[in-house]
C-alpha positions as CSV (number, residue, x, y, z in Angstrom):
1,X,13.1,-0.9,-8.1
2,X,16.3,0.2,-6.4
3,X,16.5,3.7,-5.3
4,X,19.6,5.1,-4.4
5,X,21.1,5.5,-0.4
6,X,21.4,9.2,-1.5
7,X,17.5,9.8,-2.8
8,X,16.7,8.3,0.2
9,X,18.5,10.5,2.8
10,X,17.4,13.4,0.9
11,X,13.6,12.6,1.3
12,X,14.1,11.3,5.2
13,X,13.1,8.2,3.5
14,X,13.1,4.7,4.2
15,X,12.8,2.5,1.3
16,X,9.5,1.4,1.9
17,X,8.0,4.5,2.6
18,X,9.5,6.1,-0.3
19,X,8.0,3.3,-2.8
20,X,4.8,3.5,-1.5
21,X,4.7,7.6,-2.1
22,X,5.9,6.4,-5.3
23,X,3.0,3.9,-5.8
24,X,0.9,7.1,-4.3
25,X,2.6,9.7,-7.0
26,X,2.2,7.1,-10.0
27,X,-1.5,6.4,-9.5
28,X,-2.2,10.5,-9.8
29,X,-0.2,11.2,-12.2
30,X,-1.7,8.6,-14.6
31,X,-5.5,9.2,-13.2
32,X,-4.3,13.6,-13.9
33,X,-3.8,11.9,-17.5
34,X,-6.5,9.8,-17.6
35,X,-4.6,6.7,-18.7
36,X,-6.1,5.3,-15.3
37,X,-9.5,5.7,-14.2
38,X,-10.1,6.8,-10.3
39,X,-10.9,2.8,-9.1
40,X,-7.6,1.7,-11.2
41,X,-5.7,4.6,-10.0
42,X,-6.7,4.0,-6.3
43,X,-6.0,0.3,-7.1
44,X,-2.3,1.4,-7.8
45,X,-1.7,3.3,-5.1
46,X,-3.1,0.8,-2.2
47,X,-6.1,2.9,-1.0
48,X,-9.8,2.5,-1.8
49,X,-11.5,4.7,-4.3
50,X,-13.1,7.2,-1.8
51,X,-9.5,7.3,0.3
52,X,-7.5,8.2,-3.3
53,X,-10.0,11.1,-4.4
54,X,-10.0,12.5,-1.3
55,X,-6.4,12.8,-1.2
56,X,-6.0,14.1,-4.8
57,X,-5.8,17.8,-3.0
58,X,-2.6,17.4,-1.6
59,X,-1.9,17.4,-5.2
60,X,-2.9,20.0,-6.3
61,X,-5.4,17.5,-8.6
62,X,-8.8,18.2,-9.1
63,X,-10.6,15.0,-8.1
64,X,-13.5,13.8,-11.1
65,X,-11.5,16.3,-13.5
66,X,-12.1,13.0,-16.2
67,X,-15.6,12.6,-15.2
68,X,-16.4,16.5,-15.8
69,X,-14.5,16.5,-18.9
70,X,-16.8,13.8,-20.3
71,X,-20.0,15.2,-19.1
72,X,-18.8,18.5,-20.9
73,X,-18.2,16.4,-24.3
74,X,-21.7,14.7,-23.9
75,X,-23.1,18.6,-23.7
76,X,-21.6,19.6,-26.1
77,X,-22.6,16.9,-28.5
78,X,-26.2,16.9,-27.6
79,X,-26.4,20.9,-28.4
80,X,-25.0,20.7,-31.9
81,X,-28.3,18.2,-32.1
């Protein structure tokens, strides 16, 4: 991906740096949507597992948001039983 001399001067950026926050910003995004779980989503942005949820703060992410919101669908379901 090329990313222009100006986006990088405006972020202090390198262009390695910058695609690897990219890489970082992609993997929570998608994991905030759940189209990637937490290990795939790690995966993507080059950290382990632990390293990536731990990190989802800076972002303002709740980390196991997916995980809670099945556990609440599986309570749900068994109550109407």
């Amino acid at each position: 991906m090329e990313i222009p001399a100006s986006v990088l001067e405006a972020t202090n950026a390198d262009a390695t740096t910058f695609a690897g926050e990219l890489r970082i910003l992609a993997a929570v995004k998608f994991y905030e949507m759940a189209r990637l779980s937490s290990s795939k989503a790690a995966e993507l942005a080059g950290m382990s597992r632990v390293e990536f949820l731990l990190n989802l703060g800076k972002y303002q992410v709740f980390p196991l948001a997916q995980e809670l919101q099945e556990l609440e669908v599986e309570n749900v379901s068994s109550y109407k039983n």
